[in-house]
C-alpha positions as CSV (number, residue, x, y, z in Angstrom):
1,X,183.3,126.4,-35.2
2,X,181.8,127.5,-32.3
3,X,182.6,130.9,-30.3
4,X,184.7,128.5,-27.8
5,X,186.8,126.9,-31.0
6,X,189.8,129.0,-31.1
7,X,193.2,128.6,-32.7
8,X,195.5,127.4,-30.6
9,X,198.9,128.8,-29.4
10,X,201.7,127.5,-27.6
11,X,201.8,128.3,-24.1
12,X,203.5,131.2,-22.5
13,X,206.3,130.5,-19.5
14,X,203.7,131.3,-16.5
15,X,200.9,129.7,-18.4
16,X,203.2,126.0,-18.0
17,X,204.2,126.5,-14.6
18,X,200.4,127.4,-13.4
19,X,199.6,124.5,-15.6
20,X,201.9,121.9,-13.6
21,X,200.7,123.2,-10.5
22,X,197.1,121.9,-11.5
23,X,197.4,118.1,-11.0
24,X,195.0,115.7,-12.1
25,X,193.0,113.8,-9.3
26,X,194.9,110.4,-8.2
27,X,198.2,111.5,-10.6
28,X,200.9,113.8,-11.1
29,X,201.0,115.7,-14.4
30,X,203.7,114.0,-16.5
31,X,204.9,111.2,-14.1
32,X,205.8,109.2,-17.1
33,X,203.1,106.5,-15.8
34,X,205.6,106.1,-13.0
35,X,202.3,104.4,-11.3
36,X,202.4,101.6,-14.0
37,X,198.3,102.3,-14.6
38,X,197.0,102.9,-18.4
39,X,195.8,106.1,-19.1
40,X,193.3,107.6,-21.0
41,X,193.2,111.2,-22.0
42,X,190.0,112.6,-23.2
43,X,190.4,115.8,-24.9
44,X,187.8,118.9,-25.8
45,X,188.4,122.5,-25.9
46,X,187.8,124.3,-22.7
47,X,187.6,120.9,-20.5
48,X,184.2,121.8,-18.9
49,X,181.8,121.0,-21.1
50,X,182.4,117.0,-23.4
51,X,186.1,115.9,-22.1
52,X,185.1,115.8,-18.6
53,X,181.8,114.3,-19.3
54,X,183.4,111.4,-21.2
55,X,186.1,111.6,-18.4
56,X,184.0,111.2,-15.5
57,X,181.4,108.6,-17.6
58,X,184.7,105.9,-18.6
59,X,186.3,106.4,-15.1
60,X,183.2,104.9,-13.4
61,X,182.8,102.3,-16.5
62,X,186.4,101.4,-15.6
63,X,186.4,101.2,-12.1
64,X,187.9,98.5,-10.5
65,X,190.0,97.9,-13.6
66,X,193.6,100.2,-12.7
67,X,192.8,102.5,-15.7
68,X,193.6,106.7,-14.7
69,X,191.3,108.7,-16.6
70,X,191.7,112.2,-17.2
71,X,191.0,115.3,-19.2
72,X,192.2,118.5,-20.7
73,X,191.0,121.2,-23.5
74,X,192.8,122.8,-25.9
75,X,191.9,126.2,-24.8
76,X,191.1,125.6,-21.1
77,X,190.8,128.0,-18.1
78,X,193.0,126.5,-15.7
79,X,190.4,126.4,-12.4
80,X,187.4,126.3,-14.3
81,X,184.5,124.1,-13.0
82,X,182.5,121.4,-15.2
83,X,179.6,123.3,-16.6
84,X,176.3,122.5,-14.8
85,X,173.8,120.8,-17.6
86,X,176.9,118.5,-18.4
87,X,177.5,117.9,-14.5
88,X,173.6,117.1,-14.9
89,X,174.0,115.0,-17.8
90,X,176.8,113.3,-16.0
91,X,175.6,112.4,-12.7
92,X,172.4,111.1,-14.6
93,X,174.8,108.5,-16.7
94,X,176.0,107.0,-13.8
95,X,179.4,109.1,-12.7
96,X,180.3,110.1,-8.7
97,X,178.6,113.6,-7.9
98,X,181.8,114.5,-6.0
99,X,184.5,113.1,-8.6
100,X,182.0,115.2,-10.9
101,X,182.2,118.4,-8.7
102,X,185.2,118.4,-8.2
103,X,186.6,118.8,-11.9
104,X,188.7,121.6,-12.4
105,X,189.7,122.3,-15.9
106,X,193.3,122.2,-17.3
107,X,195.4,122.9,-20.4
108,X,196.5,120.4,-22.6
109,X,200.1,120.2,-22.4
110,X,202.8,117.9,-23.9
111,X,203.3,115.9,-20.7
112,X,199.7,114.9,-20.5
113,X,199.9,113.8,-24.3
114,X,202.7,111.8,-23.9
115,X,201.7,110.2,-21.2
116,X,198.7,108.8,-22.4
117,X,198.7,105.2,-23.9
118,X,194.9,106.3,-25.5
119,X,193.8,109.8,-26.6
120,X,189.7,110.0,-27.3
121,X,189.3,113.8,-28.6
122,X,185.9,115.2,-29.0
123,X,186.3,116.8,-32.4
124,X,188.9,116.1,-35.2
125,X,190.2,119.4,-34.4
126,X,191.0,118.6,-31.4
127,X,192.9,115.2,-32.6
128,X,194.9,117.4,-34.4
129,X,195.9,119.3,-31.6
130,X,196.7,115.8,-29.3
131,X,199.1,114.3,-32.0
132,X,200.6,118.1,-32.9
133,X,202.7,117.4,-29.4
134,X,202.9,114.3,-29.3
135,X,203.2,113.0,-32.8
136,X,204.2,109.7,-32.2
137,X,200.9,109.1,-30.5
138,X,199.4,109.0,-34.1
139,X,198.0,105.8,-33.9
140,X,196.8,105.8,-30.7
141,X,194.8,109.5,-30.9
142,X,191.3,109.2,-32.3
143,X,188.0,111.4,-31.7
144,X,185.7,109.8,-29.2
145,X,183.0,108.5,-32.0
146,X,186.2,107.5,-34.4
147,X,187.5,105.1,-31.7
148,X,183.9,103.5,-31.3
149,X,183.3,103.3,-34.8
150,X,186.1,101.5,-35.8
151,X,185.9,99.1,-32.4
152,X,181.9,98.4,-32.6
153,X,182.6,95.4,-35.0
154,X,185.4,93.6,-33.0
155,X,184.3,90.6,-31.0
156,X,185.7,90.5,-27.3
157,X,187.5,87.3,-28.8
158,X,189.6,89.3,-31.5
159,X,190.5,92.4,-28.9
160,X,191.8,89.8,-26.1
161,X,193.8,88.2,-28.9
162,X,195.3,91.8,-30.4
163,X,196.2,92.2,-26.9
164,X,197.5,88.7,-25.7
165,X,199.6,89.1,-28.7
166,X,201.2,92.5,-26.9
167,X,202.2,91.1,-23.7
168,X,200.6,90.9,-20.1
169,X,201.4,94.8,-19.0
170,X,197.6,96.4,-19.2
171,X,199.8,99.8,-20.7
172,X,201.1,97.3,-23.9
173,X,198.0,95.7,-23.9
174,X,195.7,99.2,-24.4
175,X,198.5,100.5,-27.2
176,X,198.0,96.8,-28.8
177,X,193.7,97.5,-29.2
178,X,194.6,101.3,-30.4
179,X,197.1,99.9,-33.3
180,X,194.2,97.1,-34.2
181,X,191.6,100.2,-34.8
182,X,194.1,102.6,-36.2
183,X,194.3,99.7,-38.7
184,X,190.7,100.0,-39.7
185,X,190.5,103.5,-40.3
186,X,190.9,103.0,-44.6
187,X,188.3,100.4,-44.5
188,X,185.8,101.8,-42.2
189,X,185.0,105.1,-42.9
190,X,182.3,107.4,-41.7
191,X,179.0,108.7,-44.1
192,X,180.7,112.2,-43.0
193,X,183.8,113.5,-41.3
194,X,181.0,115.4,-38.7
195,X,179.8,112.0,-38.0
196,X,183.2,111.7,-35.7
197,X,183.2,114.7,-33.8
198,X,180.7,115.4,-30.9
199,X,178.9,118.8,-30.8
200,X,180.2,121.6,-28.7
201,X,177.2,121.9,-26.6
202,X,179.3,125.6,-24.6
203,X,176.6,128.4,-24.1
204,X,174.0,126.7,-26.3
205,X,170.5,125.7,-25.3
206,X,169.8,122.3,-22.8
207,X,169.0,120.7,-25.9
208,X,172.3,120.8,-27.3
209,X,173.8,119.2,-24.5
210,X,171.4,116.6,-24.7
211,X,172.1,116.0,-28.5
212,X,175.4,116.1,-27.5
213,X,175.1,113.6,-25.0
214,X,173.4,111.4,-27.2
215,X,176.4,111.0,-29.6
216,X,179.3,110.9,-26.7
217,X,177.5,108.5,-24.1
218,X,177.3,105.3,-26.5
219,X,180.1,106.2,-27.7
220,X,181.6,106.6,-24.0
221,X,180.1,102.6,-23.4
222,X,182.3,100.9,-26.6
223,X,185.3,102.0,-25.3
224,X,184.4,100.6,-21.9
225,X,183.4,97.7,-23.6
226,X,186.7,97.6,-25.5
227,X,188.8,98.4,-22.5
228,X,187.6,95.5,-19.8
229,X,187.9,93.1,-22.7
230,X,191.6,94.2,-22.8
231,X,192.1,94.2,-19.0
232,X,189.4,91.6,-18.0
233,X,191.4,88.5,-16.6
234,X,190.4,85.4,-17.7
């Protein structure tokens, strides 16, 4: 556990309301999907180091496809900017310098967990966390690198059908490909439980956060791979 891993608490009164005055870029904090878009909720601990990496990678992987991608941390500053080497890390993988800029962390809160069709977290800890408020997102809340994992084997083919089989809205359709991998979890297990989780990379050296690129950025790609096959039209 890093210095940044701490135990988490419920939030106090003022710590909601300053919450809910933070909205996400695009969307308002616990609209219910009112919009009718599928979201994606990547979740870390202080949301300015691996959530909003992922975030800002799978938003530009996705764009063009009506998917809201967003981010929040466990223990997050509200206000906080994306650290720089990850802003580096980012901008170098293909996301938009101002989207990446402009990233201001933000608490993980029940609405934002139950208004996500897919949770990616970057640790197993922090899966934990996502399906303590809203448990009956179990099967749609993995880590980041569980979600890959247990998609990398699945041919476009056999997510289009898992989704066809769901019905035409791309919300159904998403919840349809997260059911088919929580599925898989008992028969496709990792050589470790580390293997799932993606390093803290917070006040560590530049090589850290490039290890911990290495392990969230392919990982990052599946899902997007997974994700248009869903949405694609065909």
């Amino acid at each position: 556990m890093s210095e940044f891993e701490l135990p988490i608490r419920p939030l106090t009164r003022r710590e909601w309301r300053r919450t809910y005055r933070q909205a996400p870029v695009g969307r308002a904090i616990g609209d219910g999907g009112a919009s009718g878009f599928p979201v994606v909720l990547m979740v870390c601990t202080g949301n300015i180091c691996r959530s909003p990496l992922a975030e800002a990678l799978l938003r530009e992987r996705l764009r063009g496809f009506g998917v809201t991608v967003q981010s929040a941390g466990t223990r997050a500053r509200n206000g906080d900017k994306m650290v720089g080497l990850s802003q580096t890390i980012a901008i170098r993988n293909g996301a938009d310098p101002e989207e990446v800029a402009a990233h201001r962390a933000r608490w993980l809160i029940e609405p934002l967990a139950d208004d996500a069709d897919l949770i990616l977290a970057m640790s197993r800890q922090h899966r934990t966390a996502s399906v303590e408020l809203s448990p009956r997102h179990l099967r749609r809340s993995f880590t980041l690198r569980e979600f890959a994992r247990l998609t990398q084997g699945m041919s476009a083919d056999e997510i289009r059908e898992a989704a066809d089989y769901a019905g035409e809205t791309p919300r159904d359709r998403i919840v349809a490909v997260a059911s088919l991998a929580a599925q898989r979890r008992g028969s496709a297990a990792p050589p470790s439980e580390q293997d799932d989780d993606v390093i803290d990379p917070y006040r560590r050296e530049p090589e850290i956060y490039e290890e911990s690129a290495r392990q969230l950025v392919p990982a990052v790609d599946e899902v997007a791979r997974v994700l248009r096959s869903v949405l694609a039209r065909r």
